[in-house]
C-alpha positions in Angstrom: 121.5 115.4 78.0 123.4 112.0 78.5 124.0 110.5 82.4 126.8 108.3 80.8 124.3 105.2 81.3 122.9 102.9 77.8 120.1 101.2 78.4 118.0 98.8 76.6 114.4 97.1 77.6 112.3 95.2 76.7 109.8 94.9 79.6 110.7 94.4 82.6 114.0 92.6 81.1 116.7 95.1 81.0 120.1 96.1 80.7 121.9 99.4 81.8 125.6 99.7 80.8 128.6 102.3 80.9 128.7 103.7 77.5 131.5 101.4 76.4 129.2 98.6 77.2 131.2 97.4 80.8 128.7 96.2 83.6 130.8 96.8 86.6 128.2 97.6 89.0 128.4 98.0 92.7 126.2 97.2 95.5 124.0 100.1 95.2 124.7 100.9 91.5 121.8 99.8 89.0 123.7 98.3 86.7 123.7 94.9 85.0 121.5 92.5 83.7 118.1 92.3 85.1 114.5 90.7 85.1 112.1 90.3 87.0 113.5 92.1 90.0 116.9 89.9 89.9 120.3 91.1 88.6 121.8 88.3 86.2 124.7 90.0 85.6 127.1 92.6 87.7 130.3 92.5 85.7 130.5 92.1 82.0 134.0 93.9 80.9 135.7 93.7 78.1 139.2 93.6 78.2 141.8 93.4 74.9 145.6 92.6 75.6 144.9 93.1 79.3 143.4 96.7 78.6 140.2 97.9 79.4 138.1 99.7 76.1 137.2 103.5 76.1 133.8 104.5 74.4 134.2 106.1 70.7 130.8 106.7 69.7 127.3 105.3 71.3 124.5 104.7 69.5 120.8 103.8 70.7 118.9 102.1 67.5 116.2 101.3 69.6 115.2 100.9 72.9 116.3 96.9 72.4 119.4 97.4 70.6 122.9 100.0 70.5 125.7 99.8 69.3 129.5 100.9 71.2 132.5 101.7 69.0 135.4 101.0 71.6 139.4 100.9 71.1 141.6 99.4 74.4 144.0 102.7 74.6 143.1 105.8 73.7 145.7 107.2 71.0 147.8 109.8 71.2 147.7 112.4 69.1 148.7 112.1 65.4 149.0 108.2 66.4 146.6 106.0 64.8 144.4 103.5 66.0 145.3 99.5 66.0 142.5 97.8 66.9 138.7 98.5 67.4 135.8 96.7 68.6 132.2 97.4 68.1 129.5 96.2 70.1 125.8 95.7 68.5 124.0 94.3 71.8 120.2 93.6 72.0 117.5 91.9 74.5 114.8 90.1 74.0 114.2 88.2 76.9 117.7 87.2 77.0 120.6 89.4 76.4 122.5 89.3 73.2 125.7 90.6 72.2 127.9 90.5 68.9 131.3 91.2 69.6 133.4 92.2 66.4 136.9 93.0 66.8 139.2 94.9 63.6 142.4 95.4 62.8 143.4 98.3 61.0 147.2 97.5 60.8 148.9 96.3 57.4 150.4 93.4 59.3 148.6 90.5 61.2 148.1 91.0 65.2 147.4 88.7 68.2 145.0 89.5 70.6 143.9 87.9 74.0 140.3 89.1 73.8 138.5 88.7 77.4 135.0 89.4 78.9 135.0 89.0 82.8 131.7 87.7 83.8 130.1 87.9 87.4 126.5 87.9 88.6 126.1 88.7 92.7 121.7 87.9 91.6 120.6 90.9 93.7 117.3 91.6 93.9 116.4 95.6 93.2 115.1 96.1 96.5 118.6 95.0 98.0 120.7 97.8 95.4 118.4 100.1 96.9 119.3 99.0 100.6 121.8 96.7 100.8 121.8 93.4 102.4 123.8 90.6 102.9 122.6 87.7 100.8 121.6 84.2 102.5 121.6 82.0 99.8 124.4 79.7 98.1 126.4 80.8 95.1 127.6 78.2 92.6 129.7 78.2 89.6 129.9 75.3 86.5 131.7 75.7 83.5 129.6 73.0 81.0 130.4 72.2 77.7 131.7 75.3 76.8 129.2 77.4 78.5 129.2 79.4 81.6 127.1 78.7 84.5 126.5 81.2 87.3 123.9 80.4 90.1 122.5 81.1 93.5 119.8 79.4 95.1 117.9 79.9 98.7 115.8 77.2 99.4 113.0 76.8 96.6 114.4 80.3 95.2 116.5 79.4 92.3 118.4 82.0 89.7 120.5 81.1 86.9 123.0 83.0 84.3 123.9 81.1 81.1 126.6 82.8 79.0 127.4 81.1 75.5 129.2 81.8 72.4 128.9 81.1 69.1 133.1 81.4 68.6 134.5 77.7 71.0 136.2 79.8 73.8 138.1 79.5 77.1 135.6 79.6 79.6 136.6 79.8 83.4 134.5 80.3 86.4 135.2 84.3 86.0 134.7 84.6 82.4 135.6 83.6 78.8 138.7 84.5 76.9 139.8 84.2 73.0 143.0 83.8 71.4 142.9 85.4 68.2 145.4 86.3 65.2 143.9 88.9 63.0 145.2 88.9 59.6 146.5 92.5 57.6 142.9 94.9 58.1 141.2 91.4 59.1 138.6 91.1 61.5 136.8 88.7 63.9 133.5 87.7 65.2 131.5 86.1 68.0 128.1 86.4 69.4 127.6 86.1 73.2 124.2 85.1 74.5 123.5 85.3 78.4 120.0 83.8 79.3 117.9 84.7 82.6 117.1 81.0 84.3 114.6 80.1 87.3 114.0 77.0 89.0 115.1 74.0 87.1 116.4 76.0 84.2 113.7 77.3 82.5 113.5 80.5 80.8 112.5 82.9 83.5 110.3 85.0 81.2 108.5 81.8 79.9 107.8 80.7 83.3 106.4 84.0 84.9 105.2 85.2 81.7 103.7 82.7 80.0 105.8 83.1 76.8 109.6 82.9 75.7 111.6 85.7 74.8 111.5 87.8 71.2 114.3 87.8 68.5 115.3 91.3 67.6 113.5 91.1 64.4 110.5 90.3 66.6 110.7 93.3 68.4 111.3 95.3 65.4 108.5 94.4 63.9 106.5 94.6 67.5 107.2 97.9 67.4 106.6 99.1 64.1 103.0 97.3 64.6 102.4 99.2 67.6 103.7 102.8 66.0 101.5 101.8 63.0 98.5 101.7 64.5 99.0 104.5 67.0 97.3 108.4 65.2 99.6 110.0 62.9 100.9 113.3 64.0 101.5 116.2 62.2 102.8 119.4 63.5 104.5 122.8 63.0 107.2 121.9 66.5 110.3 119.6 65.7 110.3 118.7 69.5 106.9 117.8 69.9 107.1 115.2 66.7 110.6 113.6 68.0 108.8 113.6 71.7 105.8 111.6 70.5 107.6 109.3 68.5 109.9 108.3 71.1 107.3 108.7 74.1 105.3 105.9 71.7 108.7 104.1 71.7 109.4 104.0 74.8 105.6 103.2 76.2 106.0 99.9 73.6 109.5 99.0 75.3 108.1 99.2 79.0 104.6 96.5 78.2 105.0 93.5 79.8 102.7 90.8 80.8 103.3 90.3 84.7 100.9 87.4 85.6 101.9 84.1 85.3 99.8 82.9 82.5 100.6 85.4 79.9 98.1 87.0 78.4 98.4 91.1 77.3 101.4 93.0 78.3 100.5 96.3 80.9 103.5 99.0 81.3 106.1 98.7 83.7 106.6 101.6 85.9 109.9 102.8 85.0 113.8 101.9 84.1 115.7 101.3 86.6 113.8 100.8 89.9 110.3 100.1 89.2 110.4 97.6 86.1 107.3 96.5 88.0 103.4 96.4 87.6 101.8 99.1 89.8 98.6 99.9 90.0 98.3 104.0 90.0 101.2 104.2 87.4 99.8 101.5 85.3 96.2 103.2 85.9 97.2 107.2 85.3 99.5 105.9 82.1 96.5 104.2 80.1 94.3 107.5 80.8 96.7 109.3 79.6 97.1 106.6 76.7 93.9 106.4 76.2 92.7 108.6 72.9 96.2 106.3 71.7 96.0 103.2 72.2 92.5 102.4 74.2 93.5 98.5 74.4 96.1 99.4 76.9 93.9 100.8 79.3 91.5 97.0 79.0 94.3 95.5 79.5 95.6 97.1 82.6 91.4 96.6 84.6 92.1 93.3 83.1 95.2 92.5 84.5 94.5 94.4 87.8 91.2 92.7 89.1 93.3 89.2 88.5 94.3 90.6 92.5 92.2 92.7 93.5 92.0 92.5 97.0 89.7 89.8 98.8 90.5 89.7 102.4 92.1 91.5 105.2 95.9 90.9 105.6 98.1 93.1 107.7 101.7 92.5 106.2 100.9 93.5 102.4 98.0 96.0 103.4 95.5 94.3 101.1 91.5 94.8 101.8 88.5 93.9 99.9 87.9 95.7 96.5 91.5 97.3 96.8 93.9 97.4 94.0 97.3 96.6 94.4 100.2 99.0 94.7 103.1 97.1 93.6 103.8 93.4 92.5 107.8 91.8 92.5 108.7 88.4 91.4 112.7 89.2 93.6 113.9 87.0 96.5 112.9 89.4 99.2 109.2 88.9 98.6 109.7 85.5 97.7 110.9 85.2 101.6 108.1 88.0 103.0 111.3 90.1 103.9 109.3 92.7 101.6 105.4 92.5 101.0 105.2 92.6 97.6 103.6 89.7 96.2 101.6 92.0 95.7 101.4 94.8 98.4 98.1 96.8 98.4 100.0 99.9 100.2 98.3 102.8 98.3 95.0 105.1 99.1 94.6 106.2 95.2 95.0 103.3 93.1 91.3 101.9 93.6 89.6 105.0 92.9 91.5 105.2 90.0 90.6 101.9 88.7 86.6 103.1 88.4 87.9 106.8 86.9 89.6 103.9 84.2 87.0 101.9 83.9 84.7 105.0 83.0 87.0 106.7 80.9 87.6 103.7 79.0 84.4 103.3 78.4 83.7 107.0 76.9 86.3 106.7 74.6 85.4 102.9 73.0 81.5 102.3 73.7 83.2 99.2 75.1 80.1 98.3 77.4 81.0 94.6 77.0 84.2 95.2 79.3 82.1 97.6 81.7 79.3 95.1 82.0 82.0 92.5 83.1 83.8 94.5 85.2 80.3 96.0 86.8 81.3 93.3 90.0 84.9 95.0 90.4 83.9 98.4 90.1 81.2 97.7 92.7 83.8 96.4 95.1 86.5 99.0 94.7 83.9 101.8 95.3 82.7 99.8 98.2 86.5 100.2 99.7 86.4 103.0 99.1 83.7 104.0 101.9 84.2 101.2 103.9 88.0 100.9 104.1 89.3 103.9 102.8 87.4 106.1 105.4 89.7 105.2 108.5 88.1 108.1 110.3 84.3 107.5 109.3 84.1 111.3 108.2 83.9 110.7 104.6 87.4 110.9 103.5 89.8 108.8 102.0 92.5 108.8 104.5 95.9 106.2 104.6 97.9 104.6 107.5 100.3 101.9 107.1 98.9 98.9 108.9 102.4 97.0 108.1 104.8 98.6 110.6 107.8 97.2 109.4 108.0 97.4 105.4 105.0 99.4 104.6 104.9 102.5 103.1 104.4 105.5 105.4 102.9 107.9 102.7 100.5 105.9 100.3 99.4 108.7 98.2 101.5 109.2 94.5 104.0 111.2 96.3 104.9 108.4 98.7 108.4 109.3 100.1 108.9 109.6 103.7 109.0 113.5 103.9 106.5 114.7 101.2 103.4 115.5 102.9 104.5 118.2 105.4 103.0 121.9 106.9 104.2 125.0 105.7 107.1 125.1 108.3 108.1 121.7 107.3 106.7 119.6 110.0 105.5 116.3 109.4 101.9 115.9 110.2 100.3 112.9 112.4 98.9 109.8 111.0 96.5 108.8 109.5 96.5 111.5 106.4 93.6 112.2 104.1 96.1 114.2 101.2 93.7 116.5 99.0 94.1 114.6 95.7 92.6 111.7 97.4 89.2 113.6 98.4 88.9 114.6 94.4 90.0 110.8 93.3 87.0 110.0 95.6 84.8 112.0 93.9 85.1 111.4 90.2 84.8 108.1 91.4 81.8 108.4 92.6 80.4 110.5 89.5 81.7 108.2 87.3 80.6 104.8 89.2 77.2 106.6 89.2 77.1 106.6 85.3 78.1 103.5 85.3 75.4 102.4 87.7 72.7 104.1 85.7 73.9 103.5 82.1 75.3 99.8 81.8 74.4 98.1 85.6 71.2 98.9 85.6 71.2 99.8 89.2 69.5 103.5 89.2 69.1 103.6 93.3 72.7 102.4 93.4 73.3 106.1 91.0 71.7 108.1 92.8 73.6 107.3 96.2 76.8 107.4 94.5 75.5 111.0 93.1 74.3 112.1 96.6 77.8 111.0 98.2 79.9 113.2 95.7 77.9 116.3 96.2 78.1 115.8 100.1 81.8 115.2 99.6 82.3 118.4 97.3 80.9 120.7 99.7 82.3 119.4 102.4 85.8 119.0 100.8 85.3 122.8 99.9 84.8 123.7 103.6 87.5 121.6 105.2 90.4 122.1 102.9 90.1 125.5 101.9 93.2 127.2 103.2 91.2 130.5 104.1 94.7 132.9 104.2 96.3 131.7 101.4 93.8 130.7 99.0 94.3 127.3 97.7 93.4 123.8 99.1 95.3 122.2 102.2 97.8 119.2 101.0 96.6 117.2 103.3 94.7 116.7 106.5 96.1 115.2 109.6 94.6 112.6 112.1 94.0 115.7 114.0 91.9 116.8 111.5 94.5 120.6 111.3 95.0 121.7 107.5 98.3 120.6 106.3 98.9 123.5 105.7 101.7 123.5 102.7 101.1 124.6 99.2 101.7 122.2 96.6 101.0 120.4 93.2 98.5 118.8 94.4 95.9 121.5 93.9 95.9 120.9 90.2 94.2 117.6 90.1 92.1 118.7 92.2 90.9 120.5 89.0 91.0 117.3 86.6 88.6 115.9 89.3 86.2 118.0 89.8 86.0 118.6 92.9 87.0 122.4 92.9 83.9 124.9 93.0 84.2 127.3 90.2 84.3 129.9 92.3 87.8 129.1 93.4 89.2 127.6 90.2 91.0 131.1 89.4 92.8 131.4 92.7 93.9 127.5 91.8 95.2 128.6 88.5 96.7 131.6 89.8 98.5 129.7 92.1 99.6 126.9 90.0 101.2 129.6 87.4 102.6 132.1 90.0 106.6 132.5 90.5 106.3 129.7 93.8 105.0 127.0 91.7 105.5 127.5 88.0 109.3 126.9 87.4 109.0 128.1 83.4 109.5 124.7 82.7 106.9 123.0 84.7 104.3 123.3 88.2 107.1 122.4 91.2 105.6 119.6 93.1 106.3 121.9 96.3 106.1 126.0 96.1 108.8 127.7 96.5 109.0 129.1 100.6 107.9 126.1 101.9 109.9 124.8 104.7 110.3 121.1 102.9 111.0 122.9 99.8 114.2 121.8 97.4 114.4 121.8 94.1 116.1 118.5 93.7 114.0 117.2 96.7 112.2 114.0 95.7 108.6 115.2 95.9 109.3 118.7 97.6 110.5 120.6 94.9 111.2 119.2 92.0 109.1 119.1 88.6 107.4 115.6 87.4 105.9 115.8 83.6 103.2 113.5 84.1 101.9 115.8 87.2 101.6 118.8 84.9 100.0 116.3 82.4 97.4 116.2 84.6 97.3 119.7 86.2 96.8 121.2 82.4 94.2 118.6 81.7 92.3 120.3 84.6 93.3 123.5 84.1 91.3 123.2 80.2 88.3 121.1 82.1 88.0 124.4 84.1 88.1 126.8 80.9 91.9 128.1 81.9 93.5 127.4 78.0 96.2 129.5 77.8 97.4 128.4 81.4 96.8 124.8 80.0 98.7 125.9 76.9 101.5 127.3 79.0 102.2 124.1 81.1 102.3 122.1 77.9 104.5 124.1 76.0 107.0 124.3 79.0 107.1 120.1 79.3 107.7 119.9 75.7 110.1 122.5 75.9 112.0 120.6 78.6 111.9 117.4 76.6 114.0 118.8 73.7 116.4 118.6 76.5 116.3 115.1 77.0 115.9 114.4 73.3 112.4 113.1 73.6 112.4 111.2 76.7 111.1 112.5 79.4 112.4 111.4 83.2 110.2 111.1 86.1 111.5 114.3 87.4 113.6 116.9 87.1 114.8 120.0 89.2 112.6 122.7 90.3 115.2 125.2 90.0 114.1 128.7 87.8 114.2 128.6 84.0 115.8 132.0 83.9 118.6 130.8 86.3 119.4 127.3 85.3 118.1 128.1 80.9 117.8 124.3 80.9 116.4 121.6 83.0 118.6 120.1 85.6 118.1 116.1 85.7 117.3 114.9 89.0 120.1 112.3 89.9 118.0 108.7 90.3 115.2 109.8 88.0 113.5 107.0 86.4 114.0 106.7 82.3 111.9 105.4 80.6 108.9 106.2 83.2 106.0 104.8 82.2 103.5 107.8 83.1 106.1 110.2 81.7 105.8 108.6 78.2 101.9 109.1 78.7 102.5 112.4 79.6 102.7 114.1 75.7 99.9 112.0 75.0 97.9 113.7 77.7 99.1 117.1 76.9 98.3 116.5 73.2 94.7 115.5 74.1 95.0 118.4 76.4 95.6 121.3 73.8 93.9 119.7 70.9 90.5 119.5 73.0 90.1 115.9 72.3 87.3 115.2 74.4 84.6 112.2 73.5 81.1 113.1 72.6 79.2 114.0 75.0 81.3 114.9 77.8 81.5 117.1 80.4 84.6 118.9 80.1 85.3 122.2 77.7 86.0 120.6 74.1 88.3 124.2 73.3 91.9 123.7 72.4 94.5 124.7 74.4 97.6 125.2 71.7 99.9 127.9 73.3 101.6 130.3 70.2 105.1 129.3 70.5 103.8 125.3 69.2 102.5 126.4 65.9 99.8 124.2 64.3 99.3 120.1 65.5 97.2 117.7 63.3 96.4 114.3 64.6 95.2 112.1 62.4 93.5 108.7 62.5 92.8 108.9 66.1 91.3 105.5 67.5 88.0 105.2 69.6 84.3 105.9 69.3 84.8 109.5 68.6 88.1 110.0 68.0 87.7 109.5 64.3 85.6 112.9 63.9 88.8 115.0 62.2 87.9 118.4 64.1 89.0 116.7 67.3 92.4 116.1 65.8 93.7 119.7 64.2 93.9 123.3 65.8 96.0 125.5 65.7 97.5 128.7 68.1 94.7 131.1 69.2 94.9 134.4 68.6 95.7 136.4 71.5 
């Protein structure tokens, strides 16, 4: 299932093209050359004797490099073809193309071969919105080399476009006069470099480290598949889906603090090439039994700014992690409050479930020792900053009026927390997931307290505050008529009332008395919720609902991930089995890759799954999200915990072994190989 779009990543360094490999992008089109938040390039077209290519064949090698097979006319039929190009493009950093043109005539040919270059440097935020730029352009042709610039004040972008093959180079492009001999051919290799302030490499300045050749990234990658468990398995889809969900989880890392140091994941191609803290958080869980150092290196990076004092415009408190970091001009001038912006209610109870998690899976008590400071202070928030009320809850209400984020929960659009009817409820909200964040939390901090701080007291309130919370999250949600937990609670304290996805990591929390967990499952399998494919973020009925409605509707993979992790915790396998065998189901669909979401519409009525239009690919917690559900239905649990160790692999997936599984108890083979269960 193709949207017409190549991309290639590496990072937050990307490029999205038409399939023939033109960037002719609009003002609210993402394509072009980007990093770090800026657009370096908005028209790259090719152009032979005046005419424009058309796409023959596409190929994606990697996620750094494709190939385009292009010809300037289309032929007629029973006419041959004259001329071809191909296109072998890669990044790195920098953007690389090698442009080689052929003739297939039995006499020599001239050709005026032209790429049309233009860069209007927007920043991502400003595709997404459109405004008018209030900076200075500038053009310089030099030595050979093409120049393009903009610069507002100390906020300085560059474009550098070279070529190995001398050409003409103009202010709006490069052209080559060529003569191609009988079946000759010709080459050139174009190079296009991302600049900052005084032209220097942009990713060596905010990174800490230059750009990688393509042979770099090859190997990069082969190191990181190398070391990642070997998986075996009866299902076609579920081997090419963890390959390229491995792929793609490699081709998103990048290391977002000036200084360098380890790369964390990106949030997802095209909008959200950015570090944020839930997405960067609920990807290394799910990474976890795979490749453990991510998850150190996301609390590592993440405490760099965690939050130290109180500041209105990015939302930032003491102990909170952040919600989103951008390097683009708009935060550079506070015209967005990104730098970072602390607008979220989950991500700092989801740094301690990390933390704890990370912990159980490596016997890393080094880190947790370390850390013991942070995870003191993000627990702290979240009783003395996160309860806007004072009634034990974790509740959210944009303190920045004018850029802040009016729904700071994971499904943070502007309409997806609503009643059954479809009104929107008053602020501040207290949204259910958050009350079972809160809790594990506070079990897990307690552990941590006891085991590694040495702080038993400290345990014990922690463990006295989750079973208050539990029963009094039990009471207060509980929707009493239609059996399932509120969405959310309003400053009113009424029951939001709608029925939603949000009941299933409940169960991954624990917060859910047993006693209820069947109605939860019930509900999140029913005909309303479960689309065949996947649990609808919003049930079917609801006044919001739509099935290509950003969060009211439609169906995002690393959601289920979640909800059939919880659905297992609670003992419910073959519901857990069924979630995970629709998601990989759906991902044959999208030849491995999963997209942050897709349409909520009926399996029966659609018989495949409908791509919702500005989904995110790669998303980072969607390439977590086979992990998850591999972990999920092989009953990979470390020793000693809590949750049911039973697999969970539905009939139709036939028999998984994963092999050479990394962390403290991974290695025992039993918690690598099962097999359907006999029903």
């Amino acid at each position: 299932m193709s949207d017409g779009l190549v991309r290639l990543l590496d990072g937050n360094t990307f490029v999205v093209s038409e399939e023939t490999g033109d960037i002719d992008a609009s003002p609210t089109i993402p394509t072009g050359f980007f990093s770090f938040d800026t657009r370096f390039l908005s028209k790259w077209i090719l152009s032979i004797n005046d005419e424009r290519v058309n796409a023959l064949t596409v190929e994606e090698v990697e996620y750094f490099e494709s190939r385009m097979v292009v010809v300037p006319t289309l032929p007629a039929p029973l006419v041959d073809i004259g001329v071809s190009a191909i296109r072998d493009r890669s990044i790195g950093g920098s953007f690389t193309e090698q442009l080689t043109v052929i003739n297939h005539e039995p006499k020599p040919v001239d050709l005026r071969i032209r790429i049309d270059v233009d860069s209007d440097f927007a920043d991502l935020f400003e595709i997404k919105d459109v405004r008018n730029k209030r900076g200075t352009y500038y053009t310089q042709v030099d030595g050979g080399r093409l120049r393009l610039g903009y610069q507002r004040e100390g906020f300085c972008r560059e474009t550098l476009v070279s070529s190995t093959v001398p050409a003409r180079v103009d202010e709006q492009g490069l052209t080559y006069r060529v003569r191609l001999e009988p079946h000759g051919q010709w080459t050139t290799n174009l190079h296009v470099q991302a600049l900052g302030l005084g032209g220097r490499d942009l990713r060596e300045s905010l990174e800490g480290r230059p750009g990688r050749s393509r042979a770099q990234i090859r190997q990069d990658l082969a190191d990181w598949l190398a070391q990642a468990p070997r998986l075996t398995c009866d299902s076609p889809t579920l081997g090419m889906t963890y390959r390229r969900s491995l792929a793609d989880l490699s081709a998103l890392l990048y290391a977002p603090l000036t200084g360098g140091g380890h790369a964390i994941p990106a949030a997802g191609l095209p909008w959200f090439m950015a570090i944020f803290g839930r997405d960067s958080i609920l990807t290394s869980i799910q990474a976890l039994p795979f490749a453990p150092d991510l998850a150190a290196t996301t609390l590592h990076q993440l405490i760099v700014r965690q939050g130290a004092v109180l500041h209105d415009f990015r939302e930032e408190e003491p102990g909170k992690i952040l919600h989103e970091l951008r390097y683009g001009e708009t935060t550079a001038f506070e015209e967005q409050p990104h730098s970072p912006y602390y607008g979220s209610a989950d991500s700092t109870p989801l740094f301690v479930i990390l933390l704890d998690e990370y912990e159980r899976w490596t016997g890393d008590a080094t880190l947790v020792r370390s850390l013991e400071r942070a995870g003191r202070a993000a627990l702290h928030w979240i009783d003395e900053y996160g309860d806007i009320m004072g009634d034990g809850y974790v509740w959210y209400q944009r303190r920045n009026e004018r850029t802040g984020l009016d729904n700071q929960c994971w499904k943070d659009s502007w309409d997806s927390i609503s009643f059954r009817d479809g009104r929107l409820p008053s602020l501040p909200r207290a949204t259910c997931e958050l009350q079972g964040y809160a809790y594990d939390a506070k079990i897990r901090g307690a552990r941590l307290a006891r085991e590694f701080w040495h702080d038993p007291a400290y345990a014990d309130r922690l463990e006295r505050e989750a079973a208050d919370l539990k029963e009094r999250f039990n009471r207060d949600f509980w929707v009493s008529d239609g059996e399932y937990y509120a969405l959310a609670l309003d400053g009113d304290g009424r029951q939001v009332d709608a029925l939603s996805s949000n009941i299933g990591h409940l169960l991954w929390s624990g917060i859910v008395d047993e006693s209820r967990a069947p109605k939860i499952a019930e509900h999140l399998l029913g005909p309303r919720l479960f689309s065949g494919w996947g649990v609808r973020t919003l049930a079917l009925g609801e006044g919001r609902y739509n099935p290509i409605g950003y969060h009211v509707g439609t169906v995002w993979p690393f959601d289920n991930s979640f909800i059939a992790w919880g659905l297992r915790r609670y003992g419910f396998h073959q519901e857990a089995g069924q979630i995970a065998e629709g998601i990989i189901d759906a991902a044959e669909h999208f030849d491995g890759r999963l997209p942050e979401a897709f349409g909520g519409y009926e399996r029966t009525l659609t018989r495949y799954p409908v791509l919702y239009p500005t989904a995110c690919s790669p998303q980072a917690w969607s390439t977590g999200t086979p992990l998850l559900l591999l972990r999920t239905m092989l009953g990979m649990e470390p020793r000693g915990e809590h949750l049911v160790a039973r697999p969970a692999v539905p009939p139709g997936m036939g028999r998984i072994e994963l092999l050479d599984i990394p962390g403290r108890w991974g290695r025992a083979g039993a918690l690598g190989r099962a097999h359907p269960e006999r029903r």
